[in-house]
Residue frames relative to the residue before (quaternion, step in Angstrom):
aa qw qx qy qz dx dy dz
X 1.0000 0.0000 0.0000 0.0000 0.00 0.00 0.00
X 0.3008 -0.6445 0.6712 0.2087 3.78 -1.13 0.92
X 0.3500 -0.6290 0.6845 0.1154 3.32 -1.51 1.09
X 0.3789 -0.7770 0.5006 0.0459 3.35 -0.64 1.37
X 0.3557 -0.6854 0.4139 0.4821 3.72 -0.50 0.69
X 0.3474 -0.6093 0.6896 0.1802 3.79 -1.40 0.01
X 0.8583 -0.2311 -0.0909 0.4491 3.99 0.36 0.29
X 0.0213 0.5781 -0.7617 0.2918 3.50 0.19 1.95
X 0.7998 0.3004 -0.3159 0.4127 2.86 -1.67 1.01
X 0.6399 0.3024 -0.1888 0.6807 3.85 1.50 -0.40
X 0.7390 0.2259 -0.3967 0.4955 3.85 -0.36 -1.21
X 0.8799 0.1962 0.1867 0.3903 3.67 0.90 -1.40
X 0.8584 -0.3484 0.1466 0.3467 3.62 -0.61 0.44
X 0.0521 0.8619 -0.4196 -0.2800 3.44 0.82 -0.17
X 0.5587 0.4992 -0.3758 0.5453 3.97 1.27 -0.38
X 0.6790 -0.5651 0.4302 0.1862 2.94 -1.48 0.93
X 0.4538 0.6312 -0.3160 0.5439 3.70 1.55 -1.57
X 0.8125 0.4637 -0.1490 0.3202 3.45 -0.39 -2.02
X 0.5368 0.5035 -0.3211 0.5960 3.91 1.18 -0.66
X 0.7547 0.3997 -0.3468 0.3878 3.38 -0.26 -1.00
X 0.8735 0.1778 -0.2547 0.3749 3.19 0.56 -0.95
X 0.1278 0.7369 -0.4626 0.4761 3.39 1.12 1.39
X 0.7580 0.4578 -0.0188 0.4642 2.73 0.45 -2.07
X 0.7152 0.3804 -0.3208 0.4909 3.82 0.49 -0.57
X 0.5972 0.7229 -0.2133 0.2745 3.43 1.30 -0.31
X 0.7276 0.2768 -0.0073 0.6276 2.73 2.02 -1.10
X 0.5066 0.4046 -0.3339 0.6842 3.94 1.76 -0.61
X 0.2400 0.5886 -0.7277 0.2578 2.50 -1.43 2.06
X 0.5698 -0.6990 0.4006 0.1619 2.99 -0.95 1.15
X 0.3435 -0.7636 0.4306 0.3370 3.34 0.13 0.91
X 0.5878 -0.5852 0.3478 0.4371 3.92 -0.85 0.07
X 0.6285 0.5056 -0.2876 0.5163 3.73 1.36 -0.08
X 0.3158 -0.7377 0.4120 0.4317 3.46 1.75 0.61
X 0.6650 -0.4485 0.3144 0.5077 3.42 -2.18 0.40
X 0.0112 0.7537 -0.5603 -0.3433 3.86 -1.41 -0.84
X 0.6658 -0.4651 0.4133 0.4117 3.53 -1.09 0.22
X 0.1803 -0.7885 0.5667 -0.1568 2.71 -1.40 1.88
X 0.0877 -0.7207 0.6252 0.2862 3.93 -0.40 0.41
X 0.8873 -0.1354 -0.1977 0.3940 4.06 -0.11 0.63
X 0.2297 -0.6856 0.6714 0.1625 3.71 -1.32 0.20
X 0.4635 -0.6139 0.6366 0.0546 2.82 -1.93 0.50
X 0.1361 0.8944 -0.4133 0.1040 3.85 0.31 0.69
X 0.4105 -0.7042 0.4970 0.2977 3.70 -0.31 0.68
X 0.0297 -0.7615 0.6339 0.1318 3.89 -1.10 -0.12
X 0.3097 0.5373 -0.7126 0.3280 3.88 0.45 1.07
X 0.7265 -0.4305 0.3369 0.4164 2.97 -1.98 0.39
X 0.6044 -0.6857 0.2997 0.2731 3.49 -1.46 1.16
X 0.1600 0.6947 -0.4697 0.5207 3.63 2.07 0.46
X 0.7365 0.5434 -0.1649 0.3675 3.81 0.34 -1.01
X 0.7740 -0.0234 0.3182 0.5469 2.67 -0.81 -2.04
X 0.1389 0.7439 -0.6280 0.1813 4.43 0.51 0.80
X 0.6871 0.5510 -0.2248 0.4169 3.08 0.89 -2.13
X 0.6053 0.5775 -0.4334 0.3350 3.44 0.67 -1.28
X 0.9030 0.2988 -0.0500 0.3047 3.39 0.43 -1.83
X 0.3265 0.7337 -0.4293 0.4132 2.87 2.03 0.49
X 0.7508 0.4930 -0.1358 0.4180 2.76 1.12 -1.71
X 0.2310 0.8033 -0.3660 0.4092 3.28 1.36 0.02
X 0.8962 0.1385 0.1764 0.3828 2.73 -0.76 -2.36
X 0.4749 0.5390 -0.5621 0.4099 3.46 1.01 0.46
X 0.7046 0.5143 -0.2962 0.3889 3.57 1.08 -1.07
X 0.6701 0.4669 -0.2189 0.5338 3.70 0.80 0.17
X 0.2414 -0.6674 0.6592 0.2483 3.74 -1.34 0.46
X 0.1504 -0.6875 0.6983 0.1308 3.37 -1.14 1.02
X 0.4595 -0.6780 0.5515 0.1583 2.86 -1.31 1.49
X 0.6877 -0.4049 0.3340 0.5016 3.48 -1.64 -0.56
X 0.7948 0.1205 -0.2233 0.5514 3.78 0.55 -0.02
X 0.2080 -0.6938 0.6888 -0.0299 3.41 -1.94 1.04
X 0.2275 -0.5723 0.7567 0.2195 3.89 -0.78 1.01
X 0.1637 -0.5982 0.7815 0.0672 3.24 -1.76 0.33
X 0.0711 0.6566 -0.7506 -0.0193 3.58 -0.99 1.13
X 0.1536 -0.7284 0.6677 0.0030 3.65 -0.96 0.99
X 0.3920 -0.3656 0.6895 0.4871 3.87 -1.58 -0.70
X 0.4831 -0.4624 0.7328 0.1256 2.53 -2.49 0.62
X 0.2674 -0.8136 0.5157 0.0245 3.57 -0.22 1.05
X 0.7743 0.3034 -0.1515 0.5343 3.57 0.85 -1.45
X 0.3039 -0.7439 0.4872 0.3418 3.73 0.54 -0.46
X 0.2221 0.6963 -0.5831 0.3548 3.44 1.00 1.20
X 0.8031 0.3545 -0.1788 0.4444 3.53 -1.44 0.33
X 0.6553 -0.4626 0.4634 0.3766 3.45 -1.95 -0.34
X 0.7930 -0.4628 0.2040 0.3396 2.80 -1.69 0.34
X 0.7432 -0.1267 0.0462 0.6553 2.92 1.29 -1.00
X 0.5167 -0.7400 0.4306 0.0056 2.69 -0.91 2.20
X 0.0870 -0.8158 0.5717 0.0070 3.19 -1.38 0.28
X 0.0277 -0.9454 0.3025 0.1179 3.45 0.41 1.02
X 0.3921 -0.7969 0.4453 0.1136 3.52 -0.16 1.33
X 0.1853 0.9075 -0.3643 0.0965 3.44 0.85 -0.35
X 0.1541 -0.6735 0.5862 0.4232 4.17 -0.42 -0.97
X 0.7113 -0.4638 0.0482 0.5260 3.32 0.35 0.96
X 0.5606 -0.5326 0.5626 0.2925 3.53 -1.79 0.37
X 0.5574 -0.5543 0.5765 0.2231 3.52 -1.60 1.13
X 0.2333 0.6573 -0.7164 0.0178 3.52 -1.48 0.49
X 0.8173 -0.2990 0.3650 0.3308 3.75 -1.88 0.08
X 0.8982 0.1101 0.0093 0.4254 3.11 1.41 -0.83
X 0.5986 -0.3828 0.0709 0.7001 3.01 1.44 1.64
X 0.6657 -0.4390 0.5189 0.3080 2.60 -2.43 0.95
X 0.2679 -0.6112 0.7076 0.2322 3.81 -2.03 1.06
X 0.5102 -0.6284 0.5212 0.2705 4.09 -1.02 0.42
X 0.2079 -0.5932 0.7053 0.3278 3.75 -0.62 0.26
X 0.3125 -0.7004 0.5669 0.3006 3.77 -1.47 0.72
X 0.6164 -0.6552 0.3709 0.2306 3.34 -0.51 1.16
X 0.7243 0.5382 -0.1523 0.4032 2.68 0.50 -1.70
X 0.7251 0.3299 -0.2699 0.5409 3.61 0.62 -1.37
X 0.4173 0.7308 -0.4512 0.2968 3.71 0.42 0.17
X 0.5899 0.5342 -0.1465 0.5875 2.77 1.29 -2.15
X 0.6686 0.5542 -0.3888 0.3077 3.89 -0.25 -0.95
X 0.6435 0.5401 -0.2037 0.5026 2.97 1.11 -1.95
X 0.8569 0.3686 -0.1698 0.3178 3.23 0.14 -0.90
X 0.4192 0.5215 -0.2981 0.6808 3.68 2.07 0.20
X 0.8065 0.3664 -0.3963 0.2412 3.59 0.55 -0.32
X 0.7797 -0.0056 -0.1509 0.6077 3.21 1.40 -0.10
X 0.5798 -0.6523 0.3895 0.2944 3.42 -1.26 1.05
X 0.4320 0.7598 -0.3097 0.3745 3.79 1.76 0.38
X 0.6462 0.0980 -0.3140 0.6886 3.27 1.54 -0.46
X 0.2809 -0.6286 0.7038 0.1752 2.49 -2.56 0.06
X 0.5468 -0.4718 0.5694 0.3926 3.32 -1.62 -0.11
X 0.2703 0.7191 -0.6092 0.1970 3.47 -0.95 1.50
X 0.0805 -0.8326 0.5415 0.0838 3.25 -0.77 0.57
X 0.4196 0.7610 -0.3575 0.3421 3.46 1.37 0.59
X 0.4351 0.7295 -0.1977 0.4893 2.81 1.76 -1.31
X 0.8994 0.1285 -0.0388 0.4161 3.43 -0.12 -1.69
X 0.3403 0.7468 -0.5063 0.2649 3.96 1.11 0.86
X 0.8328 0.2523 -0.0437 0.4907 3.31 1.23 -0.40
X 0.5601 0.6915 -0.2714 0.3666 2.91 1.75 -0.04
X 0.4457 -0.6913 0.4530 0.3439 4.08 -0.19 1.44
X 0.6169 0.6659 -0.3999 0.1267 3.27 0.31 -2.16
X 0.8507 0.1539 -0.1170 0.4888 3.63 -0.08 -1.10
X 0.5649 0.5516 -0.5142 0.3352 3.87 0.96 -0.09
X 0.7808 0.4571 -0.1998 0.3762 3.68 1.05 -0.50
X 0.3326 0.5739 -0.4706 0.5818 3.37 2.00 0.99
X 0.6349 0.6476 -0.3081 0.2875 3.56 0.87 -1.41
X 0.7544 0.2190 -0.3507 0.5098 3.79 1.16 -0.24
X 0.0477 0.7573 -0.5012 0.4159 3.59 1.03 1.06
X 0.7475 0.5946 0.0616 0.2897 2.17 -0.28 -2.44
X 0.7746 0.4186 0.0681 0.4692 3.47 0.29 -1.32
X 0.5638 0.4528 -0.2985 0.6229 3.27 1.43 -0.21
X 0.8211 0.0340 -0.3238 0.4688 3.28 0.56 -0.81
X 0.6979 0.5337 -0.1964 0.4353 3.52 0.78 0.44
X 0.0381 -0.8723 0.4602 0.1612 3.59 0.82 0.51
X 0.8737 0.2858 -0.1196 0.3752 3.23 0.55 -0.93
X 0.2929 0.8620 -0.3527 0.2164 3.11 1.37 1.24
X 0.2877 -0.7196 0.6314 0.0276 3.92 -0.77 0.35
X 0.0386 -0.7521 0.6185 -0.2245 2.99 -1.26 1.91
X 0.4094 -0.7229 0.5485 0.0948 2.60 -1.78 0.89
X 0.0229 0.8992 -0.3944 -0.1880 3.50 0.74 0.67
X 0.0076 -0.8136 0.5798 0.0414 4.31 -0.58 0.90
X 0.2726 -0.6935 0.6612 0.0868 3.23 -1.14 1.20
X 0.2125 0.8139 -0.5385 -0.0495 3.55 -0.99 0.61
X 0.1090 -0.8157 0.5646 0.0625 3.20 -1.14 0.66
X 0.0879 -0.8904 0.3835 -0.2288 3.41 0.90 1.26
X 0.1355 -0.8466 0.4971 0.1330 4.04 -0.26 1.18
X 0.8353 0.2472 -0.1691 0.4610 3.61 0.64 -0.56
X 0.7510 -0.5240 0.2281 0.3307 2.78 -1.32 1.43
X 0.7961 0.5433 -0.1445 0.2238 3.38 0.60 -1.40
X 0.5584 0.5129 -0.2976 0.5801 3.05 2.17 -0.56
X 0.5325 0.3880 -0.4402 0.6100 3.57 0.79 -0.19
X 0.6361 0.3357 -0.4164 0.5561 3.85 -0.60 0.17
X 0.7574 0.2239 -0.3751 0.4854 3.97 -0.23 -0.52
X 0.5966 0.4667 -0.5505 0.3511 4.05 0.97 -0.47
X 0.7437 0.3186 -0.3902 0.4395 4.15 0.80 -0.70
X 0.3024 0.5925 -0.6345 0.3936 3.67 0.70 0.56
X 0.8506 0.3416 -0.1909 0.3512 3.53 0.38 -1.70
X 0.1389 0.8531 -0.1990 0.4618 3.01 1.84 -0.33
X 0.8279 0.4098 -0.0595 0.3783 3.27 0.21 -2.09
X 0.7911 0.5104 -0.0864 0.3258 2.53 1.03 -2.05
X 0.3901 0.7311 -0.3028 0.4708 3.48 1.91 -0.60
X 0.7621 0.2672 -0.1647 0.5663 3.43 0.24 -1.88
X 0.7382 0.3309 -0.4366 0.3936 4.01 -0.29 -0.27
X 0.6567 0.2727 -0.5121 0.4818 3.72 0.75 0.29
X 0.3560 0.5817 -0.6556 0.3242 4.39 0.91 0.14
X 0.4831 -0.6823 0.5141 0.1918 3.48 -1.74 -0.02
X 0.7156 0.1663 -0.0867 0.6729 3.22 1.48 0.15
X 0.7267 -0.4226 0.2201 0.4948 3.78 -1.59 1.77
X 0.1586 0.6527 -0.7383 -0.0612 3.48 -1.74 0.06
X 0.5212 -0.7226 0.4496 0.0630 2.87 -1.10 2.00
X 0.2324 -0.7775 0.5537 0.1869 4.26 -0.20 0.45
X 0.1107 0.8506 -0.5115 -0.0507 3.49 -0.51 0.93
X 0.0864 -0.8382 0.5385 0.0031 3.75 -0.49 0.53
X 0.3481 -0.8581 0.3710 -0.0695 2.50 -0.56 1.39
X 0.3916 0.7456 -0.4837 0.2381 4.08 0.10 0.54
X 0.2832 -0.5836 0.6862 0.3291 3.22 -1.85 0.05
X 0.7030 -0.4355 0.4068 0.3882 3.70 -1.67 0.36
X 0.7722 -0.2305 0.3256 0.4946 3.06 -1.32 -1.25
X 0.5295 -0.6934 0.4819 0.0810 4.01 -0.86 1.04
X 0.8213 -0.3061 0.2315 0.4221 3.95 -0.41 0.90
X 0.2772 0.5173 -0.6736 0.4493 3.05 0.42 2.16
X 0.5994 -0.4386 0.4515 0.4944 3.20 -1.98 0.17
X 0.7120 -0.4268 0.4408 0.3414 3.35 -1.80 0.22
X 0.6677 0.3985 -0.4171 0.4706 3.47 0.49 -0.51
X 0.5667 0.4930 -0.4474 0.4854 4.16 0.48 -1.12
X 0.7937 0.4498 -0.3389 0.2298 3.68 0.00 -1.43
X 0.4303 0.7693 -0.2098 0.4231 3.05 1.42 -0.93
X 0.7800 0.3845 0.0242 0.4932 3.18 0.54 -2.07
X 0.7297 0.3902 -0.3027 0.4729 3.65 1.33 -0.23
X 0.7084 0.3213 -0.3482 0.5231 3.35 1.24 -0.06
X 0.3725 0.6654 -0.4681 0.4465 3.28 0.75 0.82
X 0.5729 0.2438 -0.3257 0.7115 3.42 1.26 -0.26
X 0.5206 0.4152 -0.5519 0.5019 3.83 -0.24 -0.34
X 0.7338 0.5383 -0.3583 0.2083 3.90 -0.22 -0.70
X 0.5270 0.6153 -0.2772 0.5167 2.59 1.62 -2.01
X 0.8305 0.3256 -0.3077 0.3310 3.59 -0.42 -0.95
X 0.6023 0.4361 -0.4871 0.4580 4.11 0.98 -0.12
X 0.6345 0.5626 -0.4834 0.2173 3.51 1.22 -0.62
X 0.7187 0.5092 -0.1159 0.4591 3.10 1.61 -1.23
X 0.5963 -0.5965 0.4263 0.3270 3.62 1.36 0.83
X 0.5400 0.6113 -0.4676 0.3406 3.63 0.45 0.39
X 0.3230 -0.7530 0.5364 0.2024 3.67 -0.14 1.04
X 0.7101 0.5996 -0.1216 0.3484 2.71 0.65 -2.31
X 0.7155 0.4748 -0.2130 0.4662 3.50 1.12 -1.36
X 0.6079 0.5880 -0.3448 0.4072 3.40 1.06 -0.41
X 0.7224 0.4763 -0.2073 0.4563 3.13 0.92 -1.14
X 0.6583 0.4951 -0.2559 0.5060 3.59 1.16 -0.54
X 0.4566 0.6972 -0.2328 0.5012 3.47 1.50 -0.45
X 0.8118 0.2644 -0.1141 0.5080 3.42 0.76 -1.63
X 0.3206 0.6514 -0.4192 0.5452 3.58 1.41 0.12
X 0.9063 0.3024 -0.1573 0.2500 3.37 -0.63 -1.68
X 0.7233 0.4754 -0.1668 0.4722 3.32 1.69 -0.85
X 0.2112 -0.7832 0.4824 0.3306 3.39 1.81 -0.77
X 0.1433 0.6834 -0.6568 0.2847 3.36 0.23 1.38
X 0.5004 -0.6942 0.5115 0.0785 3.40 -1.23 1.28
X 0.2638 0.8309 -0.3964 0.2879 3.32 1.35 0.31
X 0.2770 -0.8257 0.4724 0.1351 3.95 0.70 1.66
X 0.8019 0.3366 -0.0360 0.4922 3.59 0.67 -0.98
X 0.4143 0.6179 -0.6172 0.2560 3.72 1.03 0.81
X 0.3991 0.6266 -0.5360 0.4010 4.03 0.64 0.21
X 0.5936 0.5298 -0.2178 0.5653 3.32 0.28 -1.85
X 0.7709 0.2730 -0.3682 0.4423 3.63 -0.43 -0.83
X 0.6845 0.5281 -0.4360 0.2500 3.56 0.41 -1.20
X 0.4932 0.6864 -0.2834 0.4531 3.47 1.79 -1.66
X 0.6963 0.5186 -0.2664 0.4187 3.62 0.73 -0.84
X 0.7863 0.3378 -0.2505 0.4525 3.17 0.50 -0.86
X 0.5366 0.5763 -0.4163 0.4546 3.18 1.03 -0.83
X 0.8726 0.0419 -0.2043 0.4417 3.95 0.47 -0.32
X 0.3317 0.6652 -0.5160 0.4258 3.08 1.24 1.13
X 0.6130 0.5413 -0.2759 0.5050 3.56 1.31 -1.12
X 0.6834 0.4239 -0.3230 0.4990 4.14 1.21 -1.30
X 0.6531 0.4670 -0.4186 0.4244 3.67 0.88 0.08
X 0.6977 -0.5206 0.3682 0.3265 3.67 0.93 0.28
X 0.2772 0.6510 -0.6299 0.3202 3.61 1.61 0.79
X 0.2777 -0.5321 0.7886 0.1337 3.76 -1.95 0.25
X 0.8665 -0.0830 0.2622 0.4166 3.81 -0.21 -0.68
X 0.1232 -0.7528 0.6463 -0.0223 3.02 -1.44 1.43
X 0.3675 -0.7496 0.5340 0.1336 3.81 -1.57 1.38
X 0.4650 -0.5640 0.6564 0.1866 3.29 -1.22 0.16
X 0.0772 0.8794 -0.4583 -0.1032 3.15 -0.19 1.04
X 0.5943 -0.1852 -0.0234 0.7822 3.30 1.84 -0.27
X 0.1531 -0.3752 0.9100 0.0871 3.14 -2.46 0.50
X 0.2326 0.5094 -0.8179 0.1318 2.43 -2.26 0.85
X 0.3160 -0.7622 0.5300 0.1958 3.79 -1.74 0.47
X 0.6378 -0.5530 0.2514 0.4734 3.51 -0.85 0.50
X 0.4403 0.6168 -0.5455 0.3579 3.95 1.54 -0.07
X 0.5723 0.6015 -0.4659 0.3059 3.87 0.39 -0.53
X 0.7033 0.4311 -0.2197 0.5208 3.59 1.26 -0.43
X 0.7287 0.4299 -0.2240 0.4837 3.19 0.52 -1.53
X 0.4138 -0.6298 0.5395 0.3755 3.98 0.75 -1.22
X 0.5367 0.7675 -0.2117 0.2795 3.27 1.35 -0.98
X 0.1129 0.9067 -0.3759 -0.1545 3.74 0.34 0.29
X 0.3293 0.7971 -0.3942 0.3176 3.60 1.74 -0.12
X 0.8199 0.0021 0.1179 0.5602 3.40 0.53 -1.77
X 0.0213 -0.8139 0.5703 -0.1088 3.55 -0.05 1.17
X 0.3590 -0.7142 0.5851 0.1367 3.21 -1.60 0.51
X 0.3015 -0.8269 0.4283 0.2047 4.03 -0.05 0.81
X 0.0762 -0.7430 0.6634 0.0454 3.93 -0.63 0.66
X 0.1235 0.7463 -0.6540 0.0036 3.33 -1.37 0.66
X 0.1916 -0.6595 0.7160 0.1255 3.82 -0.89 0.77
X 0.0048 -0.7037 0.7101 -0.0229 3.32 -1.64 1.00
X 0.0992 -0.6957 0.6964 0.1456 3.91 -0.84 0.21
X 0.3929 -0.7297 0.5503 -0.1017 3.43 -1.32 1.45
X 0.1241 0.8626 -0.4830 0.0850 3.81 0.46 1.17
C-alpha cells in the first residue's frame, strides 16, 4: 500500500516546480560542509514558519540511505506507537520506501510498537520532513513512527529498542524527531519555556526533558519523539548536541502575542 500525502499543498508545496524551488531556497550547505549525524531535531509547521528552521537542519547533516522518523501523534488514531509498514509514502517528488527490513527490527525489539498505519493517515509531523530528506537524499528509505506514549519509562525503553534496531541495521541510519516548541504563548514566555526544554536536548537528557515539560507545562507536541531520540541517540554513542537555529512563528506572521516556537538541533 502507498501512503498518500494528507497536507501537500497546505503544510507545503504541493507541485513538484514550487517544492524544489522551496527547497533550494533554504538547503544550503553550510560553509563547514554537511557532517554525519546519528539524530536531528526538526520542526513540522507549515514551511511559511518553521522551512528555514529545517532547512537549516538538513543542510548541516548527510542523510544516509535510511531515516527512522519518530514524530507526535496528532489525531489519536492508531497505537501507541505506530509503525508504518507501508511500500513507501507518496510525495511531489516521487514515492519515499518504508525500509522493510528496519521495520521488522523495530518492531522485534520491543512489544511497545506495532504495525499501524492508522496512526500515520493523517498525521503532518513526519510527512513534511520527507521532502527534506529527499532533497538532500534522493534515494533515501524510512522508517516512519508515530508515538503517543504517557509514561516516562515507555518512552526510555521505546529509544532503548529504538537503539537496538539501528546498531544491529547494516548500513548509517539517520534519527529524526520531529516536534514544534512551546504552542500560543507570548514571545517572551515561549522563548523562556523552551529554553529549558533545550537545555535538556542539548545536554542529552531524555528523562530530564520529559520531566521538564511536565513540571513547567510547556506545550512542547514532540517532547516524546525527542526524548525516544535521545534516549537512543546517547546508547548509540552520541557526545553532544548543537543548536542550529530557534526562532518563533512571530518572525513570519509579525504577531508576537501567540507564537509558535521552532528549533533545529543535530545530535553527534
Amino acid at each position: 500500500m502507498i501512503r498518500k500525502p494528507a497536507v501537500a499543498g497546505q503544510f507545503y508545496p504541493g507541485s513538484p516546480e514550487a517544492l524544489r524551488a522551496f527547497l533550494d531556497g533554504v538547503v544550503r550547505t553550510p560553509p563547514a560542509g554537511a557532517g554525519p549525524a546519528i539524530g536531528v531535531v526538526s520542526p513540522h509547521a507549515g514551511y511559511v514558519y518553521s522551512g528555514r528552521v529545517a532547512g537549516e537542519v538538513f543542510a548541516g547533516v548527510v542523510v544516509p540511505d535510511t531515516a527512522l522518523l519518530l514524530g507526535p501523534n496528532h489525531t489519536g488514531l492508531g497505537t501507541e506507537a505506530s509503525v508504518a509498514t507501508d511500500e513507501a509514502w507518496a510525495t511531489p517528488l516521487g514515492p519515499v520506501p518504508v525500509d522493510a527490513g528496519l521495520a521488522r527490527a523495530l518492531l522485534a525489539a520491543s512489544p511497545l510498537f506495532q504495525a499501524d498505519s492508522l496512526a500515520h493517515a493523517h498525521e503532518h509531523s513526519l510527512e513534511v520532513q520527507l521532502p527534506f530528506l529527499v532533497h538532500r537524499n534522493p534515494d533515501v528509505r524510512i522508517v516512519p513512527v508515530a508515538l503517543a506514549l504517557r509514561r516516562r519509562d515507555d518512552a526510555l525503553e521505546a529509544g532503548r529498542a529504538v537503539a537496538e534496531a539501528v546498531a544491529g541495521h547494516p548500513a548509517p541510519v539517520l534519527l529524526v524527531a520531529s516536534t514544534d516548541m512551546t504552542h500560543y504563548e507570548s514571545e517572551a514566555q515561549a522563548r523562556e519555556n523552551d529554553r529549558l526544554a533545550l537545555e535538556k536536548v542539548l545536554a542529552l537528557d531524555p528523562g530530564g526533558l520529559l520531566t521538564t515539560v511536565r513540571r513547567h507545562d510547556i506545550s512542547m507536541c514532540g517532547a516524546v519523539p525527542t526524548a525516544v531520540m535521545l534516549e537512543a541517540a546517547r546508547r548509540l554513542g552520541a557526545t553532544g548536541a548543537e543548536l542550529v537555529r530557534y526562532t518563533t512563528s512571530a518572525e513570519a506572521s509579525g504577531d508576537t502575542r501567540r507564537v509558535v516556537g521552532y528549533a533545529g538541533v543535530v545530535v553527534r
